[in-house]
N, C-alpha and C positions, 0 to 999 in steps of 0.2 A: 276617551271622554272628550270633554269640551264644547261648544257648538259646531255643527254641521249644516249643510247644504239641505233643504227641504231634500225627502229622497232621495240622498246620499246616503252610498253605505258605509261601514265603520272603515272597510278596506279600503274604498274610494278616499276617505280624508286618511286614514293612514299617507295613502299613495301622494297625496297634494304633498304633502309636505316630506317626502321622499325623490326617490328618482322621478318620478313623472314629474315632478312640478321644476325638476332644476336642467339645467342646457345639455345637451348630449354630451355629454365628455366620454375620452374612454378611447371609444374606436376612433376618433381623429385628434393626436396630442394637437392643440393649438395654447396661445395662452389667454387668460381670461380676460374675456371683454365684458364690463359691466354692461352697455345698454341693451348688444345682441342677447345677452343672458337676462336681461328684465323682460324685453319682449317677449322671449318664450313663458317665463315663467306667468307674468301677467295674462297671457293667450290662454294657460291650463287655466288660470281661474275662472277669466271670462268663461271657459268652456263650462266649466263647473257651476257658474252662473247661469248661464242661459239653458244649459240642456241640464241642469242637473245630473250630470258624469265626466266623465274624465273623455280626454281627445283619445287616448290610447289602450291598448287590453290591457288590465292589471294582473292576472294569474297566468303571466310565463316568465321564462326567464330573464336576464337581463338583459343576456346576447338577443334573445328573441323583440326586446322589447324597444332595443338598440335597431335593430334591423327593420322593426315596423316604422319608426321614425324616420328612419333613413330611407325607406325603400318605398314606402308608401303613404306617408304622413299620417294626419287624424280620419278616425272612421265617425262619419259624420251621416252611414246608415240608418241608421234602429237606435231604439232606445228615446231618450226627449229631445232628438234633433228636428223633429218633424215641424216643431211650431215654431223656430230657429228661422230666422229672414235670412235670405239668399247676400245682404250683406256682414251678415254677423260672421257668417258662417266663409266666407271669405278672407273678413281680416285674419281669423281663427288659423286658417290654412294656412294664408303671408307669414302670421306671426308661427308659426311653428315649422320652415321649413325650416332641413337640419343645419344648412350649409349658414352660420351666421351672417356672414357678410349678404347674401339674400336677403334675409329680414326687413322688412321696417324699420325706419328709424323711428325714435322717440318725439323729436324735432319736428 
């Protein structure tokens, strides 16, 4: 329940506020850094914002969904990317790359 994103699906906001919306933990012990950790999470909303879906696949597994982050960042193909400006869709990328210290700062 609750409110959702125009053309979001239930699983899509499920996801927001599960694993997709929070910093890649897991496959690289680090310890936690608040602002590397806001940027990503802020970048899944914007995504959610502007294209109406999620940066990443939501129906595989965790490893898999761990590994698409890692290995190739957000799929910014198909779907409501298309009407999405060549700068949104930019910061979207910076702020989701996995390695935190990459990121953007908030500053």
């Amino acid at each position: 329940g609750g409110p959702r994103a125009v053309g979001a699906s239930e699983a899509e906001c499920a996801a927001v506020g599960a694993e997709m919306g929070s910093r890649p933990v897991g496959a690289v012990p680090s310890p936690y850094a608040g602002e590397p950790a806001d940027v990503w999470s802020a970048a899944v909303c914007l995504s959610a914002l502007v294209a109406a879906r999620l940066p990443f696949d939501q129906d595989i597994s965790m490893g898999a969904l761990y590994a698409q982050m890692r290995d190739r960042g957000p799929d910014m193909t198909s779907g409501g990317w298309e009407g999405v400006s060549a700068s949104a869709k930019d910061l979207i990328r910076r702020a989701l790359v996995f390695k935190a210290e990459e990121r953007p700062g908030l500053g």
